[in-house]
PDB file of N, CA, C and O in Angstrom, chain B, residues numbered from 101:
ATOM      1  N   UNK B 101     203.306 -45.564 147.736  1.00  0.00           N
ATOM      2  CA  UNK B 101     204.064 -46.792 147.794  1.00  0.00           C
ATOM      3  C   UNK B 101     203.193 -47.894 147.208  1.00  0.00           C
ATOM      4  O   UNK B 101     202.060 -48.078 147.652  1.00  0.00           O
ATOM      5  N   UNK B 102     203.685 -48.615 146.242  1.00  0.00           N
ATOM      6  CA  UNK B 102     202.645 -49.642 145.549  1.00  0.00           C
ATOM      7  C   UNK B 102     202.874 -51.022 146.990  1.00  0.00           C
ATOM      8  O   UNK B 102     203.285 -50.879 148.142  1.00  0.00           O
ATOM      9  N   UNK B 103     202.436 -52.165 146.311  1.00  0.00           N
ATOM     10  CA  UNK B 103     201.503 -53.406 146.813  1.00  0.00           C
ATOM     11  C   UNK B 103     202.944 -53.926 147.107  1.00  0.00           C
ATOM     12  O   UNK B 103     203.382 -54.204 148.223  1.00  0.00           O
ATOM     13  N   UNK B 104     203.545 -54.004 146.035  1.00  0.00           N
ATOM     14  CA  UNK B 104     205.158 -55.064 146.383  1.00  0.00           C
ATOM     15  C   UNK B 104     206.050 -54.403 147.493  1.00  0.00           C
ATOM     16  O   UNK B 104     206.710 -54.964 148.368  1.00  0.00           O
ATOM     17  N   UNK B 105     205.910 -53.187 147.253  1.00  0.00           N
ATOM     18  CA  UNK B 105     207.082 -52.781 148.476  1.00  0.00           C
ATOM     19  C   UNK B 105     206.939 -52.822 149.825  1.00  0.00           C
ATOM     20  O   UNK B 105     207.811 -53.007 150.674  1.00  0.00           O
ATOM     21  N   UNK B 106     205.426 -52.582 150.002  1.00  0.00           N
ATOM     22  CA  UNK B 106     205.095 -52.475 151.432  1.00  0.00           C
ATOM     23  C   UNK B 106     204.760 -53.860 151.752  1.00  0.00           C
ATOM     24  O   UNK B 106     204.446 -54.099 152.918  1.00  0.00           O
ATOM     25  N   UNK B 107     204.783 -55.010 150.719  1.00  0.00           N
ATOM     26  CA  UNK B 107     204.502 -56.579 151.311  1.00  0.00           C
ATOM     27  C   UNK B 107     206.518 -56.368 151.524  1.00  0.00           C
ATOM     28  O   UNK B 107     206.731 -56.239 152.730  1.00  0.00           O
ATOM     29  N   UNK B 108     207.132 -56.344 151.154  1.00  0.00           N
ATOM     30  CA  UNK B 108     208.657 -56.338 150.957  1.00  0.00           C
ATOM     31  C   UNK B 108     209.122 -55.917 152.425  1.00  0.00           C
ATOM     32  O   UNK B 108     209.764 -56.520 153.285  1.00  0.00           O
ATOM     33  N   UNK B 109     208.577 -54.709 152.376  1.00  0.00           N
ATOM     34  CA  UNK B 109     209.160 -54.012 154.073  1.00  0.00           C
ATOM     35  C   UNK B 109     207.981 -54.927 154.843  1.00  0.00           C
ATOM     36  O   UNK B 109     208.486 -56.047 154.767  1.00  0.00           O
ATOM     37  N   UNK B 110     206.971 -55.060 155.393  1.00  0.00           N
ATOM     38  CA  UNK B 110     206.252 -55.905 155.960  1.00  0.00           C
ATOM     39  C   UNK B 110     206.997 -57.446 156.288  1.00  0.00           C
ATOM     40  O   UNK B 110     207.033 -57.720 157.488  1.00  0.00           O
ATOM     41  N   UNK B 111     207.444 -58.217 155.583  1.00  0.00           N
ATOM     42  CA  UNK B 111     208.131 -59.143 155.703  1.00  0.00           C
ATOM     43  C   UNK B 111     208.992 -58.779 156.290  1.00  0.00           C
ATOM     44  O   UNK B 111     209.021 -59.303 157.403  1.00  0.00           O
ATOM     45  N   UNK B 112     210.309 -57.633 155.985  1.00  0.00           N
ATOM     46  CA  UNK B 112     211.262 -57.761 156.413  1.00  0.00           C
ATOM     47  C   UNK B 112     210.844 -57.344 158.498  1.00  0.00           C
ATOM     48  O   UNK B 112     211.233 -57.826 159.561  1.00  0.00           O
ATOM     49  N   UNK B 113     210.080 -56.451 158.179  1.00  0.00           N
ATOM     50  CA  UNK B 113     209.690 -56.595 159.787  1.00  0.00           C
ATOM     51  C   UNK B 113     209.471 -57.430 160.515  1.00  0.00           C
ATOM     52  O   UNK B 113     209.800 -57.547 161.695  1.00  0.00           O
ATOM     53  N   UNK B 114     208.833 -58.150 159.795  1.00  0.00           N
ATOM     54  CA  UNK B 114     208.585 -59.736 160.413  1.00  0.00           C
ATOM     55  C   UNK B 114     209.772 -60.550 160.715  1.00  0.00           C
ATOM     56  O   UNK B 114     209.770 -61.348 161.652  1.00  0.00           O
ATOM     57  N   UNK B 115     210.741 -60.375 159.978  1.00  0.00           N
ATOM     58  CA  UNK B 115     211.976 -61.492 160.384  1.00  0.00           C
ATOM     59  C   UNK B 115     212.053 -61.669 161.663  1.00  0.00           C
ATOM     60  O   UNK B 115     211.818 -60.805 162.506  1.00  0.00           O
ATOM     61  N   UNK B 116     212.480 -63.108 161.926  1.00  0.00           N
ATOM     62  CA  UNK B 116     212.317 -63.784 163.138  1.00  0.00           C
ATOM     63  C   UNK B 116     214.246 -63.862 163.071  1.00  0.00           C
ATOM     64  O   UNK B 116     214.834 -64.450 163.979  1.00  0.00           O
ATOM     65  N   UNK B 117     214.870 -63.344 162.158  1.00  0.00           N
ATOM     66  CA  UNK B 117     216.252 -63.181 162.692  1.00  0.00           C
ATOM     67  C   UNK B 117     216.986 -61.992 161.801  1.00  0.00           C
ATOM     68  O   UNK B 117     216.521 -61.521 160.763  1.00  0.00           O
ATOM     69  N   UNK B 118     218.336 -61.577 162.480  1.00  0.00           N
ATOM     70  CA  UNK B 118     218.472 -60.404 162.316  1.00  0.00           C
ATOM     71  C   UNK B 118     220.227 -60.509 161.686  1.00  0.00           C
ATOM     72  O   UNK B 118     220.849 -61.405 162.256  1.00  0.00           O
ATOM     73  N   UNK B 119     220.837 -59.929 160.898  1.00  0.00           N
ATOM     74  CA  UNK B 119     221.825 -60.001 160.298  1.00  0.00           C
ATOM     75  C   UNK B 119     222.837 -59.619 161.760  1.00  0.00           C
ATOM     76  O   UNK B 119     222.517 -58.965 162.753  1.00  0.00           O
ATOM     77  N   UNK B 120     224.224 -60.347 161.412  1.00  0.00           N
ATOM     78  CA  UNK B 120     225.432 -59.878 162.264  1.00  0.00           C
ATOM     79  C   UNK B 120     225.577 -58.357 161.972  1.00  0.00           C
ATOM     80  O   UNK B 120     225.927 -57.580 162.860  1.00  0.00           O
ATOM     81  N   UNK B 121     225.330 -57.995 160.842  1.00  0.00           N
ATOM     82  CA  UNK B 121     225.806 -56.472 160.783  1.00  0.00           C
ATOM     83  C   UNK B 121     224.644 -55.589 161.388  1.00  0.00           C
ATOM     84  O   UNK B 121     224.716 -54.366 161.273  1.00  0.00           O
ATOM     85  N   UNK B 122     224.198 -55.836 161.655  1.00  0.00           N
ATOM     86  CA  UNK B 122     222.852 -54.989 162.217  1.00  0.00           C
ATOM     87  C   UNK B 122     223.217 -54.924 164.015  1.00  0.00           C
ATOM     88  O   UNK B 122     223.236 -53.855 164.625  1.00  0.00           O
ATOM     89  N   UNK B 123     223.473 -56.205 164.637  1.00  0.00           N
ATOM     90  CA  UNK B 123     224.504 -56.516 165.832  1.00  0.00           C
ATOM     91  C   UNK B 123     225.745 -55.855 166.113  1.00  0.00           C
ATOM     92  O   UNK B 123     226.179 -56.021 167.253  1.00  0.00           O
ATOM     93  N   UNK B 124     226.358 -55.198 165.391  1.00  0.00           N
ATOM     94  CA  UNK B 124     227.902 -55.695 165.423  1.00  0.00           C
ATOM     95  C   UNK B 124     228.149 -54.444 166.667  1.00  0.00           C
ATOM     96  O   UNK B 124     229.048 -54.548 167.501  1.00  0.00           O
ATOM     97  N   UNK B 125     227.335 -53.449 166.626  1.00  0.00           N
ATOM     98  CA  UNK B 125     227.298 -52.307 167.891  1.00  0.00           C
ATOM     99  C   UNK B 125     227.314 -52.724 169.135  1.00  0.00           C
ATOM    100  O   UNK B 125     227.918 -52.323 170.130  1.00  0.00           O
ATOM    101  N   UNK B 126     226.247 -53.958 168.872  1.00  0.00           N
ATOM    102  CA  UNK B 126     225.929 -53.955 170.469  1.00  0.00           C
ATOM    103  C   UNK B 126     227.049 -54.799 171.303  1.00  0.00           C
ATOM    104  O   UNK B 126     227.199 -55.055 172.498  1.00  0.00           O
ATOM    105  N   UNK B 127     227.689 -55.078 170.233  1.00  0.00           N
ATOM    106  CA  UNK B 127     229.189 -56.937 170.640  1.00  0.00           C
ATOM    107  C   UNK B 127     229.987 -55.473 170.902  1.00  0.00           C
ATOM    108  O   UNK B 127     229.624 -55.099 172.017  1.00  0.00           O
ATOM    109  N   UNK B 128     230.751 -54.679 170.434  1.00  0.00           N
ATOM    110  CA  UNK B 128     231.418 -53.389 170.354  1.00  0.00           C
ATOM    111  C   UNK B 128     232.689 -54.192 169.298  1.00  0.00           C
ATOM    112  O   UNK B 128     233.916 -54.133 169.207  1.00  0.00           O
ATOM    113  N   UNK B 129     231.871 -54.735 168.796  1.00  0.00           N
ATOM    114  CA  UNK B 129     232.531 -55.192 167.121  1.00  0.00           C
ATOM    115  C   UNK B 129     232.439 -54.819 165.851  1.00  0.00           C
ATOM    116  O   UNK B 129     231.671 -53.883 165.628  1.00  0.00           O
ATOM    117  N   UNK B 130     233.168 -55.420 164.706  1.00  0.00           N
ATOM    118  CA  UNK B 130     232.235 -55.105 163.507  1.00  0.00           C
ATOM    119  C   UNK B 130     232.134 -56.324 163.064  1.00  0.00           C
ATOM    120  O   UNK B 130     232.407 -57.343 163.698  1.00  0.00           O
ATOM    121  N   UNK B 131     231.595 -56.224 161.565  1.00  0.00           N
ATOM    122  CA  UNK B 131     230.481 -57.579 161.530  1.00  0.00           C
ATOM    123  C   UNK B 131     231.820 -58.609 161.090  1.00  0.00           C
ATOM    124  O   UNK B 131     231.858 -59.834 161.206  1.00  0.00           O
ATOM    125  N   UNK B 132     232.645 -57.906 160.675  1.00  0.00           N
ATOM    126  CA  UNK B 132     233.559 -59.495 160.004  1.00  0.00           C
ATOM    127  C   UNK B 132     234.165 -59.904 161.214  1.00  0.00           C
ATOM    128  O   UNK B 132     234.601 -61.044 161.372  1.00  0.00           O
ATOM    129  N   UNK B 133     234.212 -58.941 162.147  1.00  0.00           N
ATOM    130  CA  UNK B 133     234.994 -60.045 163.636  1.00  0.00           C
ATOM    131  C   UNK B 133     234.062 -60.929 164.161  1.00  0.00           C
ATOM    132  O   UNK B 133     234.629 -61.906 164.650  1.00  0.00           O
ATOM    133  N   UNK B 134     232.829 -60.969 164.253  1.00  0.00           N
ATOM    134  CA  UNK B 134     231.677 -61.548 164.531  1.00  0.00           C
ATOM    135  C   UNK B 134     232.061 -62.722 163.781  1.00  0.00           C
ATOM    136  O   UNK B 134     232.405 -63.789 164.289  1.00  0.00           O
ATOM    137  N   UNK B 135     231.982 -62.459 162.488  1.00  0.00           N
ATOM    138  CA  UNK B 135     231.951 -63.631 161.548  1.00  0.00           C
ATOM    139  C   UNK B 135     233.259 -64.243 161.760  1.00  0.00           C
ATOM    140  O   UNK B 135     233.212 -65.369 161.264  1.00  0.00           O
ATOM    141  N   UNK B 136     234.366 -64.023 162.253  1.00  0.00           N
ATOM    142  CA  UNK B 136     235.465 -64.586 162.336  1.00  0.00           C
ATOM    143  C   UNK B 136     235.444 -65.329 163.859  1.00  0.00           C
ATOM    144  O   UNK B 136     236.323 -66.156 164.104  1.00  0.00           O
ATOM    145  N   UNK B 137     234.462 -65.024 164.828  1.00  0.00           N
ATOM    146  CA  UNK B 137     234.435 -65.580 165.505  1.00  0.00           C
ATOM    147  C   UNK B 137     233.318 -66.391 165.688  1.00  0.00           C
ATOM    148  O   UNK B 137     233.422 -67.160 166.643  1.00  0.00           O
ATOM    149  N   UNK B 138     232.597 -66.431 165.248  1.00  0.00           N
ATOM    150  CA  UNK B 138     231.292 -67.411 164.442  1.00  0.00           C
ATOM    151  C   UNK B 138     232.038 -68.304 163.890  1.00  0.00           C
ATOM    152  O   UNK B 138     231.843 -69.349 164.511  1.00  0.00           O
ATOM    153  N   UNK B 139     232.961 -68.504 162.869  1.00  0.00           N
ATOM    154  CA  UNK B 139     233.622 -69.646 162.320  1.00  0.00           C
ATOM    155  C   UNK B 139     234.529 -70.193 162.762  1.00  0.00           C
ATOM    156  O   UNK B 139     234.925 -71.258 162.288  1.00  0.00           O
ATOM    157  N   UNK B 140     235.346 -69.339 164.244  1.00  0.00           N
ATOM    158  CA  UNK B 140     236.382 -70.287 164.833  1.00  0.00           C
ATOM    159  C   UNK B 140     235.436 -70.656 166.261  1.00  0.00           C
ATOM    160  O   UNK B 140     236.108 -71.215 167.127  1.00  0.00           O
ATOM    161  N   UNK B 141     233.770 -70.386 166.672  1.00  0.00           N
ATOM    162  CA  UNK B 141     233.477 -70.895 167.444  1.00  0.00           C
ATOM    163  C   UNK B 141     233.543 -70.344 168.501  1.00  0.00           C
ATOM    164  O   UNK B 141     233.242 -70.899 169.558  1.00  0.00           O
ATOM    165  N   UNK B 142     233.818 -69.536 168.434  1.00  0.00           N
ATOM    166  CA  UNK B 142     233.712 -68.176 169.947  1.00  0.00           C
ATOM    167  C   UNK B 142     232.517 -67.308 170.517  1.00  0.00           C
ATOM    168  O   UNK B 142     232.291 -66.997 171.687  1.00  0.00           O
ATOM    169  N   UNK B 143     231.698 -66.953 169.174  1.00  0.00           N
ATOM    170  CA  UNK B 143     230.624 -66.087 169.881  1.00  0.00           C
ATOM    171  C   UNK B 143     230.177 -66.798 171.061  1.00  0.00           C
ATOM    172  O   UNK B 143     230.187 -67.976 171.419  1.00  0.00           O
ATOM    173  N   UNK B 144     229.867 -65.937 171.442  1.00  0.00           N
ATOM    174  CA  UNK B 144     228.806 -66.294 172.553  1.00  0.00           C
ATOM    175  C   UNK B 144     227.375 -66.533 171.969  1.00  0.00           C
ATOM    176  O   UNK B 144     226.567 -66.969 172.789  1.00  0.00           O
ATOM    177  N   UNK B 145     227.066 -66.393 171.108  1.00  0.00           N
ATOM    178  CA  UNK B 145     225.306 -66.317 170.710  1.00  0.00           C
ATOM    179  C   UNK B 145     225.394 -67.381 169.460  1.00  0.00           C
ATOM    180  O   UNK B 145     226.342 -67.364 168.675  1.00  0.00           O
ATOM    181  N   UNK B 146     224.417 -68.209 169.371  1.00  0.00           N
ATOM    182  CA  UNK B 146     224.138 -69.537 168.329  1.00  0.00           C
ATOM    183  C   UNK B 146     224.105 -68.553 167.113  1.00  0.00           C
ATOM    184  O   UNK B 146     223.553 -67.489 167.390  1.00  0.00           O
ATOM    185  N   UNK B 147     224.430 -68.629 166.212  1.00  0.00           N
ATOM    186  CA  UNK B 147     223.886 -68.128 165.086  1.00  0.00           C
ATOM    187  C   UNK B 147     223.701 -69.181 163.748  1.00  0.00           C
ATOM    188  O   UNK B 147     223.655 -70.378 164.033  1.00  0.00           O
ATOM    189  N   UNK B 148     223.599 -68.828 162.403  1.00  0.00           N
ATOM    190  CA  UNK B 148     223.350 -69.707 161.420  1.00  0.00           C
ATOM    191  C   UNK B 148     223.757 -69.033 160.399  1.00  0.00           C
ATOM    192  O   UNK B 148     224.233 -67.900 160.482  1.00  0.00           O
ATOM    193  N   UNK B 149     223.572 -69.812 159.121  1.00  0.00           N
ATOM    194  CA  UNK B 149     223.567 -69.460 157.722  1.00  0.00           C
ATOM    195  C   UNK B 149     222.484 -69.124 157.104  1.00  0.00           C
ATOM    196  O   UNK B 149     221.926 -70.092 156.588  1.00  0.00           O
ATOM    197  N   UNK B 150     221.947 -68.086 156.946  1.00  0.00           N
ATOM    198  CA  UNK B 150     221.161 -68.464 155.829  1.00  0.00           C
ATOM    199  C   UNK B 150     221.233 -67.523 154.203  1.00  0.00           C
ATOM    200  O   UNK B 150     221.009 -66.333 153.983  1.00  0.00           O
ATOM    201  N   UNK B 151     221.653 -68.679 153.239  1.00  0.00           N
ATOM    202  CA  UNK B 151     222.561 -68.262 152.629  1.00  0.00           C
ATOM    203  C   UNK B 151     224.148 -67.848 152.579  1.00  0.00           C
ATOM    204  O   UNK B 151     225.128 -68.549 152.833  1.00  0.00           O
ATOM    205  N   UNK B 152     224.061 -66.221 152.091  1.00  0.00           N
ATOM    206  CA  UNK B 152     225.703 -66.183 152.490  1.00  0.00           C
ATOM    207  C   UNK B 152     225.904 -65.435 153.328  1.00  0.00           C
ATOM    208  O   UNK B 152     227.074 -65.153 153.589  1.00  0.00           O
ATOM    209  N   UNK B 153     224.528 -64.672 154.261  1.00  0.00           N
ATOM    210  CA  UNK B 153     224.654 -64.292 155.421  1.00  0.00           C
ATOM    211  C   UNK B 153     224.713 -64.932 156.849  1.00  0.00           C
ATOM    212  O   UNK B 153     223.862 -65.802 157.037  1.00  0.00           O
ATOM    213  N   UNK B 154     225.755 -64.601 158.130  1.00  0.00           N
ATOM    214  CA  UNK B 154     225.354 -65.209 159.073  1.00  0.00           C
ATOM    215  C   UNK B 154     224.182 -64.380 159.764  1.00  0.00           C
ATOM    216  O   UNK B 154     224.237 -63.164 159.583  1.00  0.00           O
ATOM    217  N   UNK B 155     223.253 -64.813 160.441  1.00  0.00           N
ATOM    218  CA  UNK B 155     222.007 -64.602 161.227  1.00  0.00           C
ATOM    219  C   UNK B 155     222.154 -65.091 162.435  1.00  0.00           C
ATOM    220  O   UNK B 155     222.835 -66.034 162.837  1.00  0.00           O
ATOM    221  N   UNK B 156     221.203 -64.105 163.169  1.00  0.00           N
ATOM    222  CA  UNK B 156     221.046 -64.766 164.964  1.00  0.00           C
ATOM    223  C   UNK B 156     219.713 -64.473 164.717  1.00  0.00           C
ATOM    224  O   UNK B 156     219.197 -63.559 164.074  1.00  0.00           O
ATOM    225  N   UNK B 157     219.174 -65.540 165.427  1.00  0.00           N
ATOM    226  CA  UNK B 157     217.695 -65.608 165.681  1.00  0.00           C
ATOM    227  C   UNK B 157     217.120 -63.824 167.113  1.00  0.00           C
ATOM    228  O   UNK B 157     217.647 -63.093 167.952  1.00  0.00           O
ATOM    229  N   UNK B 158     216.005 -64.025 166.561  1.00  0.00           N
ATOM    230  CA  UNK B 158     216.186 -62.371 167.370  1.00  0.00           C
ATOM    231  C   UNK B 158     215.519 -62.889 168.844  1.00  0.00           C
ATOM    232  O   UNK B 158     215.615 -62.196 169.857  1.00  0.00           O
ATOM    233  N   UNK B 159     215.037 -63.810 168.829  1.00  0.00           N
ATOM    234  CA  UNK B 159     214.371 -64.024 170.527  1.00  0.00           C
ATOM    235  C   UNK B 159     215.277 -65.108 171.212  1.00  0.00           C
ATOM    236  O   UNK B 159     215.091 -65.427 172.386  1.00  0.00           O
ATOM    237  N   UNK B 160     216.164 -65.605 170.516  1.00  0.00           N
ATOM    238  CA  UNK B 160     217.862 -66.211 171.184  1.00  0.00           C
ATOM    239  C   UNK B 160     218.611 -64.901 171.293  1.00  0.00           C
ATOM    240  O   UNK B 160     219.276 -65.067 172.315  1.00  0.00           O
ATOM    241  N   UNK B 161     218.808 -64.043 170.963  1.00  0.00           N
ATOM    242  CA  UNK B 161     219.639 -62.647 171.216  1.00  0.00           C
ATOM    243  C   UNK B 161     219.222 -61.432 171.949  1.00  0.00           C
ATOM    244  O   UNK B 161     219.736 -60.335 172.169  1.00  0.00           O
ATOM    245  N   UNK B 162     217.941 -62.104 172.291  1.00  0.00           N
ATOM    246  CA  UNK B 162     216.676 -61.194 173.368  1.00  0.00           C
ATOM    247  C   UNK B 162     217.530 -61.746 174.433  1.00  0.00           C
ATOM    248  O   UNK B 162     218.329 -61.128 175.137  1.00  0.00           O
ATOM    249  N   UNK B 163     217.131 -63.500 174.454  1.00  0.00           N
ATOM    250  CA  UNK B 163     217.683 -64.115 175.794  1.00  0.00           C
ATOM    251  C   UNK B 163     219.241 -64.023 175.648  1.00  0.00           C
ATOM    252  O   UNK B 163     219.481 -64.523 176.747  1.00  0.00           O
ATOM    253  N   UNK B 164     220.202 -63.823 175.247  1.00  0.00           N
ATOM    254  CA  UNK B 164     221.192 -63.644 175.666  1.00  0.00           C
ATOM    255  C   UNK B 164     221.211 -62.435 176.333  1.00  0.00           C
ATOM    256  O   UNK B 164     221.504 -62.505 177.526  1.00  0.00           O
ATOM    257  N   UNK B 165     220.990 -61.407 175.900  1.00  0.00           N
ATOM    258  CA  UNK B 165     220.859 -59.898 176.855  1.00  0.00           C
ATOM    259  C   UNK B 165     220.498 -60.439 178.398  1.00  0.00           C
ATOM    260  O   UNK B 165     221.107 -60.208 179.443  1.00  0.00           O
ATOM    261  N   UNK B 166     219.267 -61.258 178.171  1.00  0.00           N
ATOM    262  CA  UNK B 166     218.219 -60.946 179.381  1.00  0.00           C
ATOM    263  C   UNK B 166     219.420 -61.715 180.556  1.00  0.00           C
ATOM    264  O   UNK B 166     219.625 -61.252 181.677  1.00  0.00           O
ATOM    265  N   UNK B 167     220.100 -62.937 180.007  1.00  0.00           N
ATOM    266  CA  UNK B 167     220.907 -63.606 181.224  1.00  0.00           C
ATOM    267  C   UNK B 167     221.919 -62.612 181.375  1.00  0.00           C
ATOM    268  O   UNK B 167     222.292 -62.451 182.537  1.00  0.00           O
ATOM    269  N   UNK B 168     222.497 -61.856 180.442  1.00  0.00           N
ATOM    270  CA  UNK B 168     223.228 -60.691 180.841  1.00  0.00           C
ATOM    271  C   UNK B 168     223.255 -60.071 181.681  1.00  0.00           C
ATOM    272  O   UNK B 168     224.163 -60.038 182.512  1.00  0.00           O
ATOM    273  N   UNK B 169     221.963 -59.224 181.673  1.00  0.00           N
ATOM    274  CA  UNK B 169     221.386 -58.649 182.862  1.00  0.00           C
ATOM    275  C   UNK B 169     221.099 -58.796 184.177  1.00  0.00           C
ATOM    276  O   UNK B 169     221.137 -58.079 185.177  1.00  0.00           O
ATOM    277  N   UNK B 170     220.673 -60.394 183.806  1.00  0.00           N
ATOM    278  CA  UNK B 170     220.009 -60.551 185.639  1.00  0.00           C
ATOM    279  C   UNK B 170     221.881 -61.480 186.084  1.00  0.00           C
ATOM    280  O   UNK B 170     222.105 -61.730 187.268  1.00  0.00           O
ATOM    281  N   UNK B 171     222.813 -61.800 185.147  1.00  0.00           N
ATOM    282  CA  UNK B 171     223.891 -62.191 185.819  1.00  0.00           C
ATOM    283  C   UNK B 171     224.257 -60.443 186.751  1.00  0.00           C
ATOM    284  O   UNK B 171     224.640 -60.409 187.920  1.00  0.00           O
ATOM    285  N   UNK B 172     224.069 -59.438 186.067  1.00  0.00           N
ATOM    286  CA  UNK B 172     224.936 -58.715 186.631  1.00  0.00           C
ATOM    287  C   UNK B 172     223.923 -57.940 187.812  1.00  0.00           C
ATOM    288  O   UNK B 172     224.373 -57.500 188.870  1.00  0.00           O
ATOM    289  N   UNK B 173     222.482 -57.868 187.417  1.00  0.00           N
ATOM    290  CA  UNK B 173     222.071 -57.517 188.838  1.00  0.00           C
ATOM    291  C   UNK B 173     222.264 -58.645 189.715  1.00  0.00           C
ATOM    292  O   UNK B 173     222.027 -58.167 190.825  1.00  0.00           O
ATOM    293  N   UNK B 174     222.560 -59.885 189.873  1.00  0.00           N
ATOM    294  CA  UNK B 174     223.240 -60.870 190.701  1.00  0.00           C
ATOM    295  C   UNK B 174     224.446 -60.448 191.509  1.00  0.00           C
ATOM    296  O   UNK B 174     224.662 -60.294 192.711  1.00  0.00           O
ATOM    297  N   UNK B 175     225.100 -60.329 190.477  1.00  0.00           N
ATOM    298  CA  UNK B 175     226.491 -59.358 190.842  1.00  0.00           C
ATOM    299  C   UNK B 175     226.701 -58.241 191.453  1.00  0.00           C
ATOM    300  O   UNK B 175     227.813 -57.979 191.910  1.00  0.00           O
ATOM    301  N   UNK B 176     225.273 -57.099 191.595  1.00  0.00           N
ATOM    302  CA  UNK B 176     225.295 -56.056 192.554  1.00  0.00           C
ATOM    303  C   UNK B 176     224.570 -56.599 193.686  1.00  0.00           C
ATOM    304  O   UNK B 176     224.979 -56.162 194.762  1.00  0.00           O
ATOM    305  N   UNK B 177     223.725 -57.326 193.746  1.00  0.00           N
ATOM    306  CA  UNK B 177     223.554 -58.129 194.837  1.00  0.00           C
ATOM    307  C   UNK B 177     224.126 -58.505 195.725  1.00  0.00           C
ATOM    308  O   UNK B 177     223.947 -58.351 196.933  1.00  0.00           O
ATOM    309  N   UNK B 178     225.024 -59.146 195.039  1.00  0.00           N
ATOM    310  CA  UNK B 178     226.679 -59.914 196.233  1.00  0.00           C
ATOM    311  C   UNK B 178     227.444 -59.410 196.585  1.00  0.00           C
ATOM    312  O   UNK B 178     228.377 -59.844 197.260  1.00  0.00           O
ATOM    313  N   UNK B 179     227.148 -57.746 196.012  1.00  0.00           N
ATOM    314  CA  UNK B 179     228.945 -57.096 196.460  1.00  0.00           C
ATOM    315  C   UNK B 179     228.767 -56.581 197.958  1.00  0.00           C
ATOM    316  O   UNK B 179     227.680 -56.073 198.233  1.00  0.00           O
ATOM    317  N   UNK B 180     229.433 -56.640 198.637  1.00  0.00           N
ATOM    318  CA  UNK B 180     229.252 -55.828 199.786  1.00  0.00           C
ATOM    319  C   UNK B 180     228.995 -54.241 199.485  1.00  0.00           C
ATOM    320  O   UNK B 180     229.167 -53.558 198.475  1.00  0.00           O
ATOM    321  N   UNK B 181     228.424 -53.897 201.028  1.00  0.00           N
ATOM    322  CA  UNK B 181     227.662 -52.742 200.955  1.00  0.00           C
ATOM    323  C   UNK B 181     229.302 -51.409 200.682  1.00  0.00           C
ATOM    324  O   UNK B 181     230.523 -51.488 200.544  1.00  0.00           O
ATOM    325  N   UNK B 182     228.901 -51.009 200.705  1.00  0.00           N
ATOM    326  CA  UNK B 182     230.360 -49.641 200.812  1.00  0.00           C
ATOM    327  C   UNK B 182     229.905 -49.132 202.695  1.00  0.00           C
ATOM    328  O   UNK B 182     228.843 -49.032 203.310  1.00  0.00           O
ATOM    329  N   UNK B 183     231.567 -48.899 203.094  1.00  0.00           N
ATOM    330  CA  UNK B 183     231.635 -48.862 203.805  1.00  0.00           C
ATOM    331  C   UNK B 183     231.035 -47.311 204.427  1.00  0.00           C
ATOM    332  O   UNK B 183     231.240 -46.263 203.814  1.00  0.00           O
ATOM    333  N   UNK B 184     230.267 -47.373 205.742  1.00  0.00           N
ATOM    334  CA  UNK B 184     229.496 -45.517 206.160  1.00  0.00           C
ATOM    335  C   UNK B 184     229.983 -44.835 206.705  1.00  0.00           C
ATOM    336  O   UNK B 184     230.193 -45.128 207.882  1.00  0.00           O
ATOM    337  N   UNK B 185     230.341 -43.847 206.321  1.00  0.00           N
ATOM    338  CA  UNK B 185     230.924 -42.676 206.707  1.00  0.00           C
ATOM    339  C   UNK B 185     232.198 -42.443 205.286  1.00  0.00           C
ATOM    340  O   UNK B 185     232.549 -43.148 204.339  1.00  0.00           O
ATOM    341  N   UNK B 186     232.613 -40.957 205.840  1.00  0.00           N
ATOM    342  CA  UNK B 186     233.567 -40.638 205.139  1.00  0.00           C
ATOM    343  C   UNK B 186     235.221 -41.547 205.011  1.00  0.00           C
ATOM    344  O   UNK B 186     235.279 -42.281 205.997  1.00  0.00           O
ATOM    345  N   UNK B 187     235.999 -41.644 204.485  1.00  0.00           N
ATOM    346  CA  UNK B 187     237.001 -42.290 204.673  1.00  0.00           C
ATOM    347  C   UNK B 187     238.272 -40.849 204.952  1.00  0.00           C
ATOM    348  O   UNK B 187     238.575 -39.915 204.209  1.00  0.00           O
ATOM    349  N   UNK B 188     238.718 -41.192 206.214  1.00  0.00           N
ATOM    350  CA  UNK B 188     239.682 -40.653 206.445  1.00  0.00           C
ATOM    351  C   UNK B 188     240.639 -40.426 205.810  1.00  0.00           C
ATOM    352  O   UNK B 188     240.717 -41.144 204.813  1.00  0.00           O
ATOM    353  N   UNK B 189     241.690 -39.504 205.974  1.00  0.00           N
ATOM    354  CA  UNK B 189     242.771 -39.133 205.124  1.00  0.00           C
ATOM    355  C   UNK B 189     244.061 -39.362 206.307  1.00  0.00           C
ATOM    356  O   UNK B 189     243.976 -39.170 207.520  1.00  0.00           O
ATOM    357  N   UNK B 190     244.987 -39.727 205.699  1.00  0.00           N
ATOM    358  CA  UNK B 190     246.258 -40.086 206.629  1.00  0.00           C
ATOM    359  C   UNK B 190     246.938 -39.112 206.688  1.00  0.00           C
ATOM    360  O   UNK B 190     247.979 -39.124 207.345  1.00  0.00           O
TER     361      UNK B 190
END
């Protein structure tokens, strides 16, 4: 592998943000619904332009997961316990 390619992939590792289409799995979307909801203002996650791609910053899309998460271990927190013993049959 010569000097340019591996500075080429090196950079791209480095990106500090990550294309909608690279995302679009984890939304259980694909990338133009993203983008259609990026332009009417719906995502949930900030994203940008750069160029004629939209981008999400990758440590804003870290923290969106992370409030994800601790909302829903919150949420097993609060539920009541299940009730002990077997449940009868009528």
């Amino acid at each position: 592998m010569n000097a340019a390619v591996a500075s080429i992939i090196t950079a791209a590792a480095e990106q500090s943000w990550i294309d909608v289409r690279e995302i679009a799995a984890q939304f259980g979307m694909t990338a133009a619904s993203i983008k259609n909801s990026i332009l009417e203002r719906r995502f949930p996650v900030p994203s940008y332009k750069l160029g004629k791609r939209h981008v999400i910053d990758r440590e804003v899309l870290a923290a969106y997961w992370a409030e994800r998460k601790a909302e829903g271990m919150q949420g097993l927190k609060e539920r009541p316990a299940p009730p002990k013993g077997r449940a009868r049959r009528r």
